[in-house]
Structures are given as structure tokens and as C-alpha cells.
C-alpha positions, 0 to 999 in steps of 0.5 A: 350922475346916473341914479335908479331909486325905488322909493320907501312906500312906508317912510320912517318918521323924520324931525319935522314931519308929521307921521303922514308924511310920504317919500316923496315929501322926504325928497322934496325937502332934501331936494329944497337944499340940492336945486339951488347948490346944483343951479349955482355951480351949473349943474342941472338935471337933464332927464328924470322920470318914472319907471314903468313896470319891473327891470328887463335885463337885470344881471348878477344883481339881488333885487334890483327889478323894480325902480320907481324912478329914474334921474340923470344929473349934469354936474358941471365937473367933479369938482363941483360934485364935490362942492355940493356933497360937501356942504355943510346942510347936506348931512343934515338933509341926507337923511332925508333922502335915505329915509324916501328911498327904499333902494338907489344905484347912483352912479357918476358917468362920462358923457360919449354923446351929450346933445343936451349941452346948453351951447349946442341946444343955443347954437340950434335955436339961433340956426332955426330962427336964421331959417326962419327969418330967411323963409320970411324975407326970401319972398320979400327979396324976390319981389324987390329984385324982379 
């Protein structure tokens, strides 16, 4: 799930917040119920970050120049997406992630190339310590043999 959000920089106020209370802290506390539903299927974030400056090829779409951040969600299948957007504590935090945003796109997507699946990442620590105890032991191995 690809999702584009500008955040709310004057948030209305929610039940369980005082009037100070930011965007940020409405994301948090919708973001409270969606950690431990994504973790205990398998789904993850795999990148999220903040956007810098203003959209640059930005086509046939009103507004959509400016976002605060940028957040990319594996989820494990659709399954699973469906799981989570069905719980029950979802309807009730949702609005909590409505009220922190100002505007968001968000998006499923097929993956084409996707290197940060957690068997390649393992399958590429477990080569780079086979090479590194190879370069320990090779001088070793040498010695012994001549």
C-alpha cells in the first residue's frame, strides 16, 4: 500500500485529546491499533519518510503539489488488508486518522521487484557471514596446508 499524506496543521478536536493536541498525536494514536494488527499477520512498513518541498511532475490532479509525508506498507495478502480494515477498533480510530490528515492518496500495488522481502534480505546476511568467516579461516587453512 502506497499512501501520500499531507498532514492537518490545525487538527479538529477529538474525544480524548485536549485542544492542543496535534496531527501527529491523532496518528500516533490511530497508528497504536494499526502496529500490532499489521505485525500479527506479517505485514509491515517498509519505508516511510517526509516530503521535501512541493510535487514535481504532478498531472491532471487538483492540489496535490504538497505532501508531508510518504509511507509504503507490505501487507502479507489482500487478505490480510482486509483483516485489518475490518477489525472492529478500526472504525473507531479511523477517524483519528482523518482528523491528522489534511489530504491522502493511498493506493494498493503489485510489487514487480521487491528486495526488501525478509527471505532475500536473510539469504543475503547468512552469504555475507559465509564470506566473512571464509576471509577469516582462508589464512588459517593455508598455513596448515603449507
Amino acid at each position: 500500500m502506497v499512501n501520500n499524506i499531507d498532514m492537518n496543521e490545525y487538527p479538529p478536536p477529538m474525544p480524548g485529546f485536549g485542544s492542543d493536541a496535534t496531527a501527529e498525536d491523532y496518528s500516533n494514536h490511530y497508528m497504536e491499533h494499526m502496529y500490532p494488527q499489521l505485525l500479527s499477520r506479517a505485514c509491515h512498513p517498509i519505508f516511510t519518510g517526509s516530503g521535501l518541498g512541493v510535487g514535481i511532475d504532478v498531472v491532471g490532479i487538483e492540489g496535490a503539489t504538497g505532501w508531508d509525508r510518504a509511507a509504503l506498507f507490505r501487507y502479507k495478502s489482500r487478505r490480510a488488508f482486509v483483516e485489518i480494515v475490518t477489525h472492529p477498533d478500526m472504525g473507531a480510530r479511523h477517524a483519528y486518522k482523518h482528523a491528522s490528515m489534511e489530504k491522502t492518496i493511498a493506493y494498493p500495488v503489485e510489487p514487480g521487484l521487491y528486495v526488501s522481502d525478509l527471505r532475500i534480505i536473510l539469504f543475503l546476511v547468512l552469504g555475507l557471514i559465509t564470506v566473512a568467516v571464509d576471509a577469516y579461516l582462508l589464512p588459517f587453512l593455508a598455513k596448515k596446508e603449507g
